[in-house]
C-alpha positions as CSV (number, residue, x, y, z in Angstrom):
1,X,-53.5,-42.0,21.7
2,X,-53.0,-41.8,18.0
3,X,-52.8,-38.6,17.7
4,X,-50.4,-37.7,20.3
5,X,-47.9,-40.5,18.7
6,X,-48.4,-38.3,15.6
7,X,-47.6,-35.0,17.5
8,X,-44.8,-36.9,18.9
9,X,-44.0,-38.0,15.5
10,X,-43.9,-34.6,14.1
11,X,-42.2,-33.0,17.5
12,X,-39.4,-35.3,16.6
13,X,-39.0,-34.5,12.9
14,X,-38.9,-30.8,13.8
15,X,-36.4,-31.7,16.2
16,X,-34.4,-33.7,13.6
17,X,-34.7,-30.7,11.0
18,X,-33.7,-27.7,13.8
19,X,-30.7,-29.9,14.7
20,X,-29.9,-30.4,11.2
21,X,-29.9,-26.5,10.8
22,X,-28.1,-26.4,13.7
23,X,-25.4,-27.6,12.0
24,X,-25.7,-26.4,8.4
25,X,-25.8,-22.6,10.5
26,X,-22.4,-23.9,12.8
27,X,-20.4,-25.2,9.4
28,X,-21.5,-22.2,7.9
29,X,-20.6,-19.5,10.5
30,X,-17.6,-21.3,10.3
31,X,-17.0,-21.0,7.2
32,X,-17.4,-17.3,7.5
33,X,-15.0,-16.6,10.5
34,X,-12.8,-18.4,8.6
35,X,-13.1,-15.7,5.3
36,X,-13.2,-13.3,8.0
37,X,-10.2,-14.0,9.0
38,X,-8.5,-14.2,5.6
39,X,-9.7,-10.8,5.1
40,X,-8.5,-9.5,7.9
41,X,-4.8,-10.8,7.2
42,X,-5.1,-9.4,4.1
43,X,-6.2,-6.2,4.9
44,X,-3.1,-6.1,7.4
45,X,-1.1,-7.1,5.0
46,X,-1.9,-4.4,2.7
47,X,-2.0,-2.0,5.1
48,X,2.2,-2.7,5.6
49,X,2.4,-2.5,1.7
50,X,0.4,1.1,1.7
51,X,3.1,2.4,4.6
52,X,6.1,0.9,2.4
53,X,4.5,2.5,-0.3
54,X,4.1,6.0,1.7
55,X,7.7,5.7,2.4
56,X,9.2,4.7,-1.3
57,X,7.4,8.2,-2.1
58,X,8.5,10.1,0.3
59,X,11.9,8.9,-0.7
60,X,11.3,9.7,-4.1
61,X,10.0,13.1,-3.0
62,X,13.1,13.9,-1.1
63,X,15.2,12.7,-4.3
64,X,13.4,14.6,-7.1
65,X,14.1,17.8,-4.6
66,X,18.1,17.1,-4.4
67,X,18.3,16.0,-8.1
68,X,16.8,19.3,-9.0
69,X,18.9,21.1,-6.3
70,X,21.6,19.0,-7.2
71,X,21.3,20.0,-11.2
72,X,21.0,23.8,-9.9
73,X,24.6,23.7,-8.5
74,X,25.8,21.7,-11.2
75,X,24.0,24.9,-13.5
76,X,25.5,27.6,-11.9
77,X,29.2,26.1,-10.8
78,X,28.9,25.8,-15.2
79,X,27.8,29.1,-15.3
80,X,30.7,30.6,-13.0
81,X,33.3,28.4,-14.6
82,X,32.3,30.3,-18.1
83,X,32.6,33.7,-16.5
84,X,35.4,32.7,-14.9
85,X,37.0,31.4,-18.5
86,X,35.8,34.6,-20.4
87,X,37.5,36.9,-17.5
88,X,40.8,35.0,-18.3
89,X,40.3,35.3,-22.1
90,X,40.0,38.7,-21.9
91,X,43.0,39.5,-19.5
92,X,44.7,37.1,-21.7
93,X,43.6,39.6,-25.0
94,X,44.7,42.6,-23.3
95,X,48.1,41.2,-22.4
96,X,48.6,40.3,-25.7
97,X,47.8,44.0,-27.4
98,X,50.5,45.1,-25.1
């Protein structure tokens, strides 16, 4: 009879500890869905920064192109407007030998 008290004894203690790790595991896994979850935000969140980031490039892409289009024009309108200015000085030179 002794003994089986002690079995029951020690059945009960092992209960005691495997429903004490019950908890421990349930705060725990907790715990981690609830990092999980702060991740995953996070990693949503970033994902929307890496698109608006993607985009501000693209734009700056698109810009660099029509600046250097853009200075092109600006280049060769000079370039006319100095062929255009030596043609005249040199109508203007041969009207004045006249």
């Amino acid at each position: 009879m002794v003994a089986s008290n002690d079995l029951i004894k020690s059945l009960e203690q092992n209960v005691q500890r495997l429903m004490e790790l019950v908890r421990f595991f349930k705060r725990e896994n907790e715990e981690i869905r609830k990092q999980l979850k702060e991740h995953h935000e996070k990693l949503v969140e970033m994902q929307q920064m890496l698109k608006e980031r993607e985009k501000q490039y693209e734009l700056l892409k698109v810009s660099a192109m029509l600046k250097q289009i853009c200075s092109k024009d600006v280049q060769n309108a000079g370039r006319k407007i100095n062929s255009l200015v030596r043609e005249i000085d040199e109508c203007i030179a041969l009207l004045t030998k006249e």
